[in-house]
N, C-alpha and C positions, 0 to 999 in steps of 0.2 A: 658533482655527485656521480657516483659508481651506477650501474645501470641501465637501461634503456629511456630517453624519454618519451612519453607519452605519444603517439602520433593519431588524431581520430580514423579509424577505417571507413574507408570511401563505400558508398552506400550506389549499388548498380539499383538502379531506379526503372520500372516498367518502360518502354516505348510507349505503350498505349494503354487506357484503360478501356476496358469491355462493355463500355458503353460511346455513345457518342456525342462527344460538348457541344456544346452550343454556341452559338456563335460573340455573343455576351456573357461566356460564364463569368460571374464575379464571386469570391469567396465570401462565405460566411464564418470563417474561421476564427477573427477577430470577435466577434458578437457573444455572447453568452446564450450559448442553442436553445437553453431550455425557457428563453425568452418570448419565444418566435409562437408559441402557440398561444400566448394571450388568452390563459387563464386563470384567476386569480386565486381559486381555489389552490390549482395546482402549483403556483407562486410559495404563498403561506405554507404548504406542505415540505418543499425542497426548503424552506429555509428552517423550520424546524427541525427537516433531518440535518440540516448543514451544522443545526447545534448541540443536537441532542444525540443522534447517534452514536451509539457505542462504538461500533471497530473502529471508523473515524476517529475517536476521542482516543481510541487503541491508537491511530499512526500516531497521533501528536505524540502522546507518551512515548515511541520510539524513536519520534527525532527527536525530543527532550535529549533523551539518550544517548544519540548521535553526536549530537550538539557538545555533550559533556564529553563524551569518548575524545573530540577536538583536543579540549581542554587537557585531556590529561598525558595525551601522546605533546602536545606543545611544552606541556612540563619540563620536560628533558633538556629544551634547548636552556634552561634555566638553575643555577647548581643550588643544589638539596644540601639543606643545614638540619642538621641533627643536634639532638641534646640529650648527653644520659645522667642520671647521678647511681651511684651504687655505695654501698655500707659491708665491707668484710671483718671478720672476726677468727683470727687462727692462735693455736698455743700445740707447741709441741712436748712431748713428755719420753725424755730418756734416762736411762737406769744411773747415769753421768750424772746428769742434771735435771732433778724431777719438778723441782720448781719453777720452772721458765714462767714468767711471766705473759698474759692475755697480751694479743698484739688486733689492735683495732685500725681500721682505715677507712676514711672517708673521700668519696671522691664526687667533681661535679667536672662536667667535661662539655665541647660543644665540637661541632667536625662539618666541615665545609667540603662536599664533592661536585665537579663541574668536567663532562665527558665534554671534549672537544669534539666538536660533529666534522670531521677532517674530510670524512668520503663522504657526508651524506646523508647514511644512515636513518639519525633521525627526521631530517629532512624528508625523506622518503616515507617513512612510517605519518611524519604529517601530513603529507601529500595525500596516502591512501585513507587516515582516515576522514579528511575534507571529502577525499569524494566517496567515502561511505556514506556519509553523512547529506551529499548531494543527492545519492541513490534513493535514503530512505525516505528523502523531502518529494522526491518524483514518486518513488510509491505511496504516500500521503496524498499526491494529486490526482494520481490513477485512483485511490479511493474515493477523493469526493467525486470523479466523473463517475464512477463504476455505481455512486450512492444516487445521485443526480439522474444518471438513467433508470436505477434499478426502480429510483421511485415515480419518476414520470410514467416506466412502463407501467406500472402496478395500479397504478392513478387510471391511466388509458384504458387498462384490461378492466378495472371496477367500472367505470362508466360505461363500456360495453358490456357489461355482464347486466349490470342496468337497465341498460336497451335492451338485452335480451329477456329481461323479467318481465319487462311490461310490454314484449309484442306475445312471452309467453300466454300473459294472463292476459290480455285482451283476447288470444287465440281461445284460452280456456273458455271463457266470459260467450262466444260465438259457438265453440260446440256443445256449452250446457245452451244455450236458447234450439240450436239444432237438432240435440237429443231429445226438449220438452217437443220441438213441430212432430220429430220421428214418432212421438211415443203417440197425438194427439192424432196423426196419422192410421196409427197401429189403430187405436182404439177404433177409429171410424171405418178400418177395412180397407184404407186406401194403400199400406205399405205394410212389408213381411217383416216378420219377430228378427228373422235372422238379419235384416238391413237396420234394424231400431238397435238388434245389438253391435252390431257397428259400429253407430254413432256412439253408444254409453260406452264402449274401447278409445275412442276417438274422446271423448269426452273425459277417463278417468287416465288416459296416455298426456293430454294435456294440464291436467291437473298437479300429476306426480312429475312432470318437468317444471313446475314452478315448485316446488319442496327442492329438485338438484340446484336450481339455480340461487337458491335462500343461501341457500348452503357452499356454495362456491362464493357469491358475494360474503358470506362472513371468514370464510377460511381466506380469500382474498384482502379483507378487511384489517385480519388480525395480523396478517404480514407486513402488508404496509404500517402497522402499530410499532411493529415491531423494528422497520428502518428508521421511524418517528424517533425510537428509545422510550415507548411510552408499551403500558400493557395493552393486552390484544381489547381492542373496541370499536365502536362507532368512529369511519370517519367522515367529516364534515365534505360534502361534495353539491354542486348544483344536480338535481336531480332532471334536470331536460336531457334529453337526450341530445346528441355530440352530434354536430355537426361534419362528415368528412374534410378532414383537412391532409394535407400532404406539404408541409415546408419546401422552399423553392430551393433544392440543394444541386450547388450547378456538379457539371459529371467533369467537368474537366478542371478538379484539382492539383494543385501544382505537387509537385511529389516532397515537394521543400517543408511545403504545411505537416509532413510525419513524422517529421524530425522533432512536433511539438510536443510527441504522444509523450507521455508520461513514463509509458513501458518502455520505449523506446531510449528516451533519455536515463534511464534509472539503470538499464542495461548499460549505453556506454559508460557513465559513471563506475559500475563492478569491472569493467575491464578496466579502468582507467586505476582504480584501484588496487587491480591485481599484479596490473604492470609498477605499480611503486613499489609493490612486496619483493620485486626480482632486484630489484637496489639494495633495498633494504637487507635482503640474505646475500647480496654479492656484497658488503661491506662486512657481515661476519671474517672473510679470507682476512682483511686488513686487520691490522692493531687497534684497541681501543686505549685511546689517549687522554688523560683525565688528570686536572688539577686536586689538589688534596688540601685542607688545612686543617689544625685542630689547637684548642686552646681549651685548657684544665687545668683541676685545683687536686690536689691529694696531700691529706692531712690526718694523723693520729686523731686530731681533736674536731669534733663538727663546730666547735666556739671558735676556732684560728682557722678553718680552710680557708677561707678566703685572704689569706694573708700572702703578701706579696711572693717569701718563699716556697709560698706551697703553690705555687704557679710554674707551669709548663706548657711551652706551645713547639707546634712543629709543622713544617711546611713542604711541600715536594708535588710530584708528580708520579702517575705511575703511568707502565706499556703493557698491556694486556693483549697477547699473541696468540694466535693459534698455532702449533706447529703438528700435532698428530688429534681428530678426533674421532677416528673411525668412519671419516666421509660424512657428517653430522652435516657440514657447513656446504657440501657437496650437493647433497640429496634434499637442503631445502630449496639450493634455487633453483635443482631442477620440478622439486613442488611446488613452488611459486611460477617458473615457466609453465608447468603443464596447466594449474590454476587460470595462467592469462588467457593459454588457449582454448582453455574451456570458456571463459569468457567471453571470448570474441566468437565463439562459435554461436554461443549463444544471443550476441547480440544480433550477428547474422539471422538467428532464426528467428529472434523477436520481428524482426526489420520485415522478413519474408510473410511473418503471419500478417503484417500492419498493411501488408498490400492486398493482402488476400479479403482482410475485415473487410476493408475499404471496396479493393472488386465488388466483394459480396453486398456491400449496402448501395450499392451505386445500382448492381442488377436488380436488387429488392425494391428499390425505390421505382425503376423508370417500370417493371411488369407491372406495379400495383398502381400506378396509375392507370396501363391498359385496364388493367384488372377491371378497376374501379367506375371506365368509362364504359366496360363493356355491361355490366351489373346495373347501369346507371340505364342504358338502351335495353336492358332486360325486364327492367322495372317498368318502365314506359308500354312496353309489349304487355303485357300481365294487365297494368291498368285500364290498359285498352281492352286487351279479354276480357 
C-alpha cells in the first residue's frame, strides 16, 4: 500500500503531579466511579439516564452510522454486477425511400466490474473508515461519562440545595419566634421600635430566601428530568440531609490510565484516520486496474430475445491513468497531509488538556478536604459559643 503507515505519537507525560501521592496509592480506574458513593437513589437515576437519554441514544444513531460507512467503503474490495434492460423504437423517412419500415429493439444485458486494489487505495479508505468509526464509538463513551457526571453532579447539587431549604426554613422558623419576643418586648417597654424592626427585616430576609431556594430545587429538578429523557418534574431522592463524603482518589495516578479517556482515544483514532487518507490520494498518481465482463440479449422481438443468437458476451480489462489534471491528484494529498497535521495537533492538545483536568481535580480534591476539616474545627467553635 502507497502511503505512510500509521505510527501512534509518543505522548510526553508530566514528571510530577501537583499534589503529593501517597505512599499506597492504589488506582480506582478499573471500578465504575459512580459506584463509590453508595447511594441508591442516585444508582436508579444514572441508570435511567444510561437508557433514556437522548443525545446518548444520538451517539448510538452515529455509530450505527459508522458502522455502515465500514460497510460500504469494504464494498469496493468486491466487484459490482449490474443489470440493464432497455426497448428502442426508430424509422427514418427519405424523399428516396419514404416507406421504410418501424425498426424495434429489445435488449437485456448484465456487466460485471472488479478494480484491482494494486496500491492500496481501497485498503486505505477501509483503514480510515474503521477508525472513524473507532472515533465515533470513543465519543459515544465520552458521552455516557459526560451523562454519568453531569447527572451525579446534579443529584449532589439537589440534595444540597435541600439542605440548604431546610437550615433555611429552620432559620426562618427561629426569627419569626425572635420577631413575636422583640415585638412582646416592644409592647412592655423593654426594647426600641427600631431593634423590633430588625428582627421583622431578619425575619421577612429569611423568609424570601426559602421562595429562592424553591425555585432553584425546581429549576434544578427539571434539568435533571431532562438528562432522565423524561419532562421537567419531581425527582425521587432521600430527603435527609447528605452526609460529607469525599471518595479515596489516590494523587498518584499513573499517566498510562489517560490513555483511557475517551477524548483522548477518539482523537488518535481522527489522526489515525487522516493518515489513511494521504494513501488513499497518493494512489490517485497510479493506474486504476479493473476487470470487466458483460453478457446480453438483443433482439427485434421481446418473444425471441432470449434465444441463443441474440446473445453477446464480452470480457477484458481496462487502465485508467492520470496523465495531466491540473494538479487535482497533487493538491489532495497535500489536503490530506495538512488534514493529518491538524490532527495530530490536535490530539497533542487533547492529550495536554487531559493532564491539566486531571491537575485540576487532584488540587480540588486534596483543598476540599483541608476545606472541609477546617469548617468541621469551625463548627465545633460556634457550638461551643
Amino acid at each position: 500500500m502507497v502511503g505512510p503507515d500509521y505510527a501512534a505519537p509518543e505522548i510526553q507525560s508530566p514528571e510530577a503531579w501537583r499534589t503529593a501521592a501517597p505512599d499506597n496509592a492504589a488506582s480506582i480506574a478499573n471500578q465504575p466511579w459512580w459506584e463509590i458513593f453508595h447511594d441508591g437513589d442516585l444508582q436508579n437515576l444514572i441508570r435511567v439516564a444510561l437508557e433514556e437519554n437522548k443525545d446518548l441514544q444520538m451517539a448510538l444513531a452515529r455509530l450505527d452510522q459508522a458502522r455502515a460507512a465500514i460497510g460500504v467503503t469494504d464494498s469496493a474490495f468486491l466487484p459490482s454486477i449490474d443489470y440493464s434492460g432497455g426497448y428502442q423504437r426508430s424509422r427514418s423517412h427519405t424523399a428516396a425511400n419514404p416507406g421504410t419500415p418501424r425498426y424495434d429493439r429489445y435488449s437485456l444485458a448484465g456487466s460485471v466490474n472488479w478494480e484491482i486494489d494494486l496500491w492500496g487505495r481501497i485498503r486505505r479508505l477501509s483503514e480510515s473508515a474503521e477508525a472513524q468509526y473507532l472515533s465515533v464509538e470513543e465519543n459515544k463513551n465520552a458521552v455516557v461519562l459526560a451523562l454519568v457526571a453531569e447527572t451525579a453532579s446534579g443529584y449532589f447539587r439537589l440534595r444540597m440545595l435541600d439542605a440548604q431549604l431546610a437550615i433555611t426554613e429552620h432559620t426562618a422558623k427561629t426569627r419569626v419566634d425572635a420577631y413575636k419576643l422583640a415585638k412582646q418586648m416592644l409592647d412592655a417597654g423593654t426594647r426600641s421600635e427600631i431593634e423590633t424592626f430588625q428582627f421583622e427585616a431578619d425575619m421577612l430576609s429569611a423568609q424570601a430566601s426559602i421562595s429562592q431556594f424553591k425555585q432553584a430545587i425546581a429549576i434544578q429538578e427539571n434539568a435533571l428530568s431532562v438528562l432522565l429523557g423524561r419532562n421537567p418534574g419531581d425527582i425521587l431522592r432521600a430527603r435527609s440531609t447528605p452526609s460529607p463524603f469525599l471518595a479515596e482518589v489516590p494523587a498518584g495516578i499513573p499517566s498510562e490510565i489517560l490513555q483511557r479517556r475517551p477524548d483522548i482515544r477518539s482523537a488518535e483514532q481522527q489522526l489515525r484516520a487522516a493518515n489513511a487518507e494521504i494513501g488513499a490520494a497518493v494512489a490517485n498518481y497510479f493506474p486504476t486496474v479493473s476487470l470487466t465482463g458483460a453478457l446480453g440479449f438483443i433482439n427485434p422481438s421481446l418473444g425471441n430475445l432470449l434465444e441463443n443468437h441474440s446473445m453477446g458476451r464480452q470480457g477484458g480489462g481496462t487502465i485508467l491513468g492520470p496523465i495531466f489534471n491540473g494538479g487535482a491528484t497533487y493538491f489532495s494529498v497535500k489536503q490530506a497531509e495538512g488534514r493529518t497535521k491538524e490532527m495530530l495537533l490536535n490530539y497533542q492538545s487533547v492529550v495536554l488538556n487531559a493532564f491539566r483536568e486531571v491537575n485540576d481535580a487532584l488540587v480540588t480534591i486534596q483543598n476540599t478536604r483541608e476545606r472541609i476539616t477546617r469548617l468541621a474545627q469551625q463548627v465545633e467553635v460556634l457550638e461551643k459559643s
